[in-house]
C-alpha positions as CSV (number, residue, x, y, z in Angstrom):
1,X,160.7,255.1,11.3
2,X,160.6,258.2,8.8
3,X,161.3,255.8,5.9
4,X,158.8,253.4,6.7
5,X,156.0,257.2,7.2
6,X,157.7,258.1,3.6
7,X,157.0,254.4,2.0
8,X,153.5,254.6,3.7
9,X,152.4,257.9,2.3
10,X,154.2,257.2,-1.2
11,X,151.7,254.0,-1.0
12,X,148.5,255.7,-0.5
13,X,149.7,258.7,-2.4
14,X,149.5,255.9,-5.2
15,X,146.4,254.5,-4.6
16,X,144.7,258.5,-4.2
17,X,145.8,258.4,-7.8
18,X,144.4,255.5,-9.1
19,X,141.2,255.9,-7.1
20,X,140.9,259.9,-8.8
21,X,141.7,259.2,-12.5
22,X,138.9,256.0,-11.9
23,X,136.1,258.4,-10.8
24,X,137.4,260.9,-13.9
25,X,136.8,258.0,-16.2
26,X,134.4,255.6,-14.8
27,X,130.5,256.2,-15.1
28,X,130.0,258.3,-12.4
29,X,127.5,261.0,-13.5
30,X,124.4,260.3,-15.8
31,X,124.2,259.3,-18.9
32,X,122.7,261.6,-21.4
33,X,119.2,259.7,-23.0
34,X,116.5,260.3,-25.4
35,X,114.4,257.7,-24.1
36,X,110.8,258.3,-22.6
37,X,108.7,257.4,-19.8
38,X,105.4,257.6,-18.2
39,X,106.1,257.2,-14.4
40,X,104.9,259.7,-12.2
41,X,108.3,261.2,-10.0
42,X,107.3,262.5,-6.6
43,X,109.6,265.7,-5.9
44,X,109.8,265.7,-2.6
45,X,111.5,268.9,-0.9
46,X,111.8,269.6,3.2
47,X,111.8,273.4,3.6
48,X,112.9,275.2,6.9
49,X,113.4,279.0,6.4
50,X,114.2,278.7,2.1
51,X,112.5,281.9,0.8
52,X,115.4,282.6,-0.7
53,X,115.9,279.1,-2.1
54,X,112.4,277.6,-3.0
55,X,111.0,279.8,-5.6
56,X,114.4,279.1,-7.9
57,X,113.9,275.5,-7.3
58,X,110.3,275.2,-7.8
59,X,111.2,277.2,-11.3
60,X,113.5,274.3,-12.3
61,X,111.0,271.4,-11.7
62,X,108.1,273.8,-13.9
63,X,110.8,273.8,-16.1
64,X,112.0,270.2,-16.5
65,X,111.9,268.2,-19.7
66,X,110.0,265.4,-17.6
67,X,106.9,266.6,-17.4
68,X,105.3,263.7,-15.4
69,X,106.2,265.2,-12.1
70,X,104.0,265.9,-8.4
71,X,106.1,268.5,-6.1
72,X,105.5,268.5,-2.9
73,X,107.0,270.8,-0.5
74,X,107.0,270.2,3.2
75,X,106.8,273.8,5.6
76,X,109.3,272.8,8.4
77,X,107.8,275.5,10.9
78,X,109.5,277.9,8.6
79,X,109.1,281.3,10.0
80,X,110.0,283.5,7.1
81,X,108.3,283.7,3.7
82,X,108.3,280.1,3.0
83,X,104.9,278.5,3.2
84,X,103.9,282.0,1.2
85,X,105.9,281.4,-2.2
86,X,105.1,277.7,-2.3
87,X,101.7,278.5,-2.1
88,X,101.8,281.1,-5.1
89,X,103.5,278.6,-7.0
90,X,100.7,276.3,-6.2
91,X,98.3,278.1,-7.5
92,X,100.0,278.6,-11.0
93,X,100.8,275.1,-11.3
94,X,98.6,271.9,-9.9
95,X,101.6,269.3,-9.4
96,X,102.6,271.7,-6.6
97,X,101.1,271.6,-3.4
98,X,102.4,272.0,0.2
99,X,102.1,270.4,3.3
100,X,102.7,272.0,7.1
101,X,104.4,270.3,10.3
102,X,103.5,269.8,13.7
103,X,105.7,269.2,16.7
104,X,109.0,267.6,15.8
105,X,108.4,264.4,17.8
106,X,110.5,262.7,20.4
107,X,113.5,261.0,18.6
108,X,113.7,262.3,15.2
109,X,115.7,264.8,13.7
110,X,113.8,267.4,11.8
111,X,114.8,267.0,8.4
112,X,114.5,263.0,8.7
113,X,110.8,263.4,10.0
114,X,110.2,265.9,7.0
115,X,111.3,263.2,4.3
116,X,109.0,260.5,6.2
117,X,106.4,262.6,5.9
118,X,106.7,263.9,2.7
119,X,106.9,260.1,1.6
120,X,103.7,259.4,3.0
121,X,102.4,261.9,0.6
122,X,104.0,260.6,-2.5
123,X,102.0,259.3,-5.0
124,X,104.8,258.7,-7.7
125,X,106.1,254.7,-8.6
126,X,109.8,257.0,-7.9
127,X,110.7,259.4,-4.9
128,X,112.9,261.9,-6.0
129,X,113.7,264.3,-2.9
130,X,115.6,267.3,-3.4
131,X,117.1,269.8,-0.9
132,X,115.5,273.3,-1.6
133,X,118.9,275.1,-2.3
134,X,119.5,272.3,-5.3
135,X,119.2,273.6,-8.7
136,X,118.2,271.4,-11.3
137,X,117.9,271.9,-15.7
138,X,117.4,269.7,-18.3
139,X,116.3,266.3,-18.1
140,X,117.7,265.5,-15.0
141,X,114.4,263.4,-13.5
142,X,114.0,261.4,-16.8
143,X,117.7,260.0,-16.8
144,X,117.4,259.2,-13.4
145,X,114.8,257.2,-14.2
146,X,116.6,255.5,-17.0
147,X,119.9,255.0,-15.1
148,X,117.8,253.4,-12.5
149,X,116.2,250.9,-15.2
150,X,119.1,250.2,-17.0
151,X,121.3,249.1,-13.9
152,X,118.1,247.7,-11.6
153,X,118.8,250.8,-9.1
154,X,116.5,251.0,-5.8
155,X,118.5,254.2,-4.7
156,X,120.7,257.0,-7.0
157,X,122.2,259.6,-5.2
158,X,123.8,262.9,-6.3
159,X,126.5,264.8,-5.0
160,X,125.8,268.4,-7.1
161,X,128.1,270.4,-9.1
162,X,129.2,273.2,-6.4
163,X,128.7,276.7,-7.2
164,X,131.5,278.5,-5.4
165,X,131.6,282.8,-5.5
166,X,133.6,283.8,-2.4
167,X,137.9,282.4,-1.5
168,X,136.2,281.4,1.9
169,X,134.0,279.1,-0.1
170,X,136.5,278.3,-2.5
171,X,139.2,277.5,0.6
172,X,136.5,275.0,2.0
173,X,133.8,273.5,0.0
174,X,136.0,271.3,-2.8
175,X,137.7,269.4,0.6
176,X,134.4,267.2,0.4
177,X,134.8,266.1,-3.5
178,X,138.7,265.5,-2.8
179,X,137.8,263.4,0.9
180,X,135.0,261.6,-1.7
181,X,137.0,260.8,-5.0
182,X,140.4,260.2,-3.9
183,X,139.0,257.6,-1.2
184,X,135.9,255.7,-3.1
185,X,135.9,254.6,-6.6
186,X,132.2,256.0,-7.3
187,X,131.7,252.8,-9.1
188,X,131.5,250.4,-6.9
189,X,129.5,251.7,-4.9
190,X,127.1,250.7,-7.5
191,X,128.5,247.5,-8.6
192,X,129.9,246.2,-4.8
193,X,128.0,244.9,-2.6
194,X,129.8,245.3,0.8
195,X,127.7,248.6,2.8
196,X,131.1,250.0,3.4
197,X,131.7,251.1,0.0
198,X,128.6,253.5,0.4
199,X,128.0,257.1,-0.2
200,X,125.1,259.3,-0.6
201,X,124.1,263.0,-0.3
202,X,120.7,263.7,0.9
203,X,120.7,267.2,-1.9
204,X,119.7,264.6,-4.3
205,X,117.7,260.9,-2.8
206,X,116.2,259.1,-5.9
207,X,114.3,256.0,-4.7
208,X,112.1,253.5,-6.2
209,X,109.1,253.8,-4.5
210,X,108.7,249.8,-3.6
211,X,112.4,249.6,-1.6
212,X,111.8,252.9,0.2
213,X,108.3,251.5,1.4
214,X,109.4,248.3,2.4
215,X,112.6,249.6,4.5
216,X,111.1,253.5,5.7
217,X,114.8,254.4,5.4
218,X,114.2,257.9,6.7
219,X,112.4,256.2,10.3
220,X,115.0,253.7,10.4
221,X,117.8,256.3,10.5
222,X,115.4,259.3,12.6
223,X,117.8,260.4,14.7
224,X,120.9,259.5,12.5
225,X,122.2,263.5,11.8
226,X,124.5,262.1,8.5
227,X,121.1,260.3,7.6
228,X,122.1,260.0,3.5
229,X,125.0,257.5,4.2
230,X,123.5,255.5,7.1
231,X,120.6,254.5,4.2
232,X,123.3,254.0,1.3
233,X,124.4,251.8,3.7
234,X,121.0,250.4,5.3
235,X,120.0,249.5,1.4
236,X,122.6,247.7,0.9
237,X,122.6,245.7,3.8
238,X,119.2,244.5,2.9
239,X,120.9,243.7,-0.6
240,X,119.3,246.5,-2.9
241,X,121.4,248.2,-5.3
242,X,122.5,251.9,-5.0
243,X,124.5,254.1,-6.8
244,X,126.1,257.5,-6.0
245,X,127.5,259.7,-8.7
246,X,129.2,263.3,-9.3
247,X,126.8,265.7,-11.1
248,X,127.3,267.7,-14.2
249,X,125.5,271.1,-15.0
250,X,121.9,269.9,-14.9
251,X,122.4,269.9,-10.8
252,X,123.6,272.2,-9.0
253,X,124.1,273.6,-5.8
254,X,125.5,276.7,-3.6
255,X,125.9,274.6,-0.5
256,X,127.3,277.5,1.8
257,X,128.0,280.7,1.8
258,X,131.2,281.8,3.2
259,X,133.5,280.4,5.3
260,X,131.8,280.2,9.0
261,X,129.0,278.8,7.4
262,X,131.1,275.9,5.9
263,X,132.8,275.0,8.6
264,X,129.7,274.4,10.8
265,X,127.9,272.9,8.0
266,X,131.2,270.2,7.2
267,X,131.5,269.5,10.4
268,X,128.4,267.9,11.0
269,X,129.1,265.2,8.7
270,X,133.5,264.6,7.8
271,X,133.7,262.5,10.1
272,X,130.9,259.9,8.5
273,X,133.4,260.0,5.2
274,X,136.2,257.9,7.0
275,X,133.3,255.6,8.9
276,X,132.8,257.5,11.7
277,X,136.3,257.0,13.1
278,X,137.6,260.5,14.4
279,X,141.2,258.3,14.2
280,X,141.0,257.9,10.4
281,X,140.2,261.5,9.4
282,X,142.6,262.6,11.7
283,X,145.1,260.5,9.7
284,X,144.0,261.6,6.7
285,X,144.3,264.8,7.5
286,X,148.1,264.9,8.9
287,X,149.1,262.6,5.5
288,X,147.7,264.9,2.6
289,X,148.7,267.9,4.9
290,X,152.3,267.5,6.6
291,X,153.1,263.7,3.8
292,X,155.5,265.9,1.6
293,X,158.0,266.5,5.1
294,X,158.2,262.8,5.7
295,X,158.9,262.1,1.7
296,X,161.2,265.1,1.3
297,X,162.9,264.3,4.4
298,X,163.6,260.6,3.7
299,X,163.6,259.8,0.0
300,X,165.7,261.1,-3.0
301,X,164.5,264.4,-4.6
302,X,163.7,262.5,-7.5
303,X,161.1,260.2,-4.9
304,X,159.9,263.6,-4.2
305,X,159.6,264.7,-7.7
306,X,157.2,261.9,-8.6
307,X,155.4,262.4,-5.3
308,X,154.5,265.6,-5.8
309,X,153.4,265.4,-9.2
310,X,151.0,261.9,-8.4
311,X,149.8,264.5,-5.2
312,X,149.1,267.1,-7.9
313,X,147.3,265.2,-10.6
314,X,145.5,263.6,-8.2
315,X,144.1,266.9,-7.3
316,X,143.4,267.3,-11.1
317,X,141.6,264.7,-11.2
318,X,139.4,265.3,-9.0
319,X,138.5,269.2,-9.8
320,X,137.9,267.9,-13.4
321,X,135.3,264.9,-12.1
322,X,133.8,267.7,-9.7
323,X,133.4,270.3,-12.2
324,X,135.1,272.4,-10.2
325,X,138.2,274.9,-11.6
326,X,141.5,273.2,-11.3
327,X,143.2,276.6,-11.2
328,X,141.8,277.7,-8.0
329,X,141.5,274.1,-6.0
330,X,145.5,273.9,-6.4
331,X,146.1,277.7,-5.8
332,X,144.2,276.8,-2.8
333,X,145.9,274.0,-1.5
334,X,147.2,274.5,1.6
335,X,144.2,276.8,3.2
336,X,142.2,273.8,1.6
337,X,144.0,271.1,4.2
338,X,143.7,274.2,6.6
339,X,139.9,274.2,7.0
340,X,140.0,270.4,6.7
341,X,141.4,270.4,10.0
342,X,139.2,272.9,11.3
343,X,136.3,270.8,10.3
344,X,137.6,267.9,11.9
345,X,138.8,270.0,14.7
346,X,134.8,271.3,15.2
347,X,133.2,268.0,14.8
348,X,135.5,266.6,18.0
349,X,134.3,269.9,19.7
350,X,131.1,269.0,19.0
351,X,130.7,265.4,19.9
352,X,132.1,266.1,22.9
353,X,130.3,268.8,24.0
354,X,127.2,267.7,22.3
355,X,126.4,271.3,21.0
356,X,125.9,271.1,17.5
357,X,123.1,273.2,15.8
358,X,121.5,273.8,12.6
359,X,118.4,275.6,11.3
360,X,117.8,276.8,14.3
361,X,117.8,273.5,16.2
362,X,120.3,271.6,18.3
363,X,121.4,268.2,17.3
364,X,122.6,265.4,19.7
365,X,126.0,264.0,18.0
């Protein structure tokens, strides 16, 4: 039975390999462009309690090489300075304006509602919506428009470059790049047509304006809480192409800070990475974590050699197609697989007693 767990774990060792040095290699960020365009992009940003957030952000999108923008940001019943520094920004720049919120209604999830509100707003031929701690440089809007001409796109999604400062962010946030890019080659999810290959982050939702109009992705999915995925997903059911890619230094982001704050934040949404089965992760989990006992214990040390070496560049891989420092995310391995099972761990906890909260509200799992 342990030889049969070894050859197992060798196998998919193998194919983490494979699947990491194809998102290192592949086209799986943007490509750099000189070309122009006249579209008008409608930023779209949901804000719930960002005043320490939404000024920086609203700095980037002034700041943009593509000028041709409208930002709007919607007040998600913030109750600190929020709806203050949008409207100071607003009055310094006229593609800025802000828009307030009523009662979250029945059904929806807060953050869903804001982006189906905001798109009622949007005035731009493209939908560009942006969490408010994203950081963006460059030309960042204009080749997204151009990577969504040149391959016929209706959705582009982004998972940021993460901007890590603390070991407890350091011992948690790279687990979602290495869950992502050693299970899905990023590029089919562009160029296959099957919904499971899907992924999406919601940071970064760049839409042709026709396909999100004629699906309203974010009512279709209102009460979905891992909403980003369940539209990759939706679009390609309805046979519109996607694509999801890594990001470089024009997008950023400083997801969480600290380790508490990760885990609850992870937690809400690992479990969508293996299709919603709590099975899978689980078995995920136990082979990257406890696979080197069942090699070591049952294959020759030259077996073992190579294993750990295809476990190690795979994790090489990976950092360098993240951005991320490859020094740190294997000094960090084993707390790394630590807080993977913690997150997995919390998002059982929290199905089951239904008790999951963020921003300030409680979501039904």
């Amino acid at each position: 039975m342990m030889v049969i767990a070894a050859y197992i774990i060798l196998t998919f060792t193998a194919i983490q390999l494979i699947v990491s040095l194809a998102n290192l290699l592949a086209e799986t960020s943007l490509p750099l462009t000189r070309k122009t365009h006249s579209s008008l992009v409608s930023v779209l940003i949901p804000a719930r309690n960002e005043e320490h957030n939404i000024g920086n952000l609203l700095d980037d999108l002034i700041h943009q090489d593509y000028k041709d923008i409208e930002i709007v940001v919607y007040n998600d019943q913030s109750e600190d300075k929020t709806a203050q520094i949008v409207d100071e920004y607003s009055r310094c720049d006229n593609r800025i304006r802000m828009i307030g919120s009523g009662m979250l209604p029945e059904g929806w999830l807060g953050k869903n509602y804001a982006c189906h509100s905001l798109a009622a707003e949007a005035k731009g031929s493209y939908m560009l919506f942006l969490d408010a701690d994203v950081r963006v440089a460059g030309n960042l809007i204009g080749r997204s428009i151009s990577f969504s001409e040149k391959h016929d796109l209706g959705l582009i999604s982004i998972f940021p470059k993460q901007i890590i400062k603390n070991i407890g962010e350091w011992i948690t946030v790279p687990n979602m790049n290495y869950i992502l890019l050693s299970l899905l080659p990023l590029v089919l999810v562009r160029k296959s047509g099957y919904p499971s290959l899907s992924a999406a982050n919601g940071q970064f939702m760049f839409f042709r304006k026709e396909e999100y109009n004629a699906l309203k992705p974010h009512e279709a999915v209102k009460a979905d809480k891992v909403e980003d995925i369940s539209i990759a997903r939706l679009f390609k059911k309805r046979g519109i192409k996607i694509a999801c890619l890594a990001g470089d230094e024009t997008i950023t982001c400083r997801m969480y800070k600290g380790f508490r704050e990760a885990v609850n934040g992870f937690s809400k949404n690992v479990i969508a990475f293996f299709g919603n089965s709590f099975l899978t992760a689980l078995l995920f989990w136990l082979v990257t974590t406890f696979g080197i006992v069942a090699v070591a214990w049952s294959s020759t040390a030259l077996v073992t050699v190579v294993y750990i070496i295809a476990y190690i560049l795979a994790r090489i891989f990976i950092s360098l197609a993240s951005r991320q420092n490859v020094f740190f995310n294997l000094l960090y391995i084993i707390p790394l697989q630590v807080s993977m099972g913690l997150f997995i761990l919390r998002a059982f906890i929290n199905r089951k007693f239904r008790n999951f909260e963020w921003k300030g509200r409680k979501i039904g799992l």
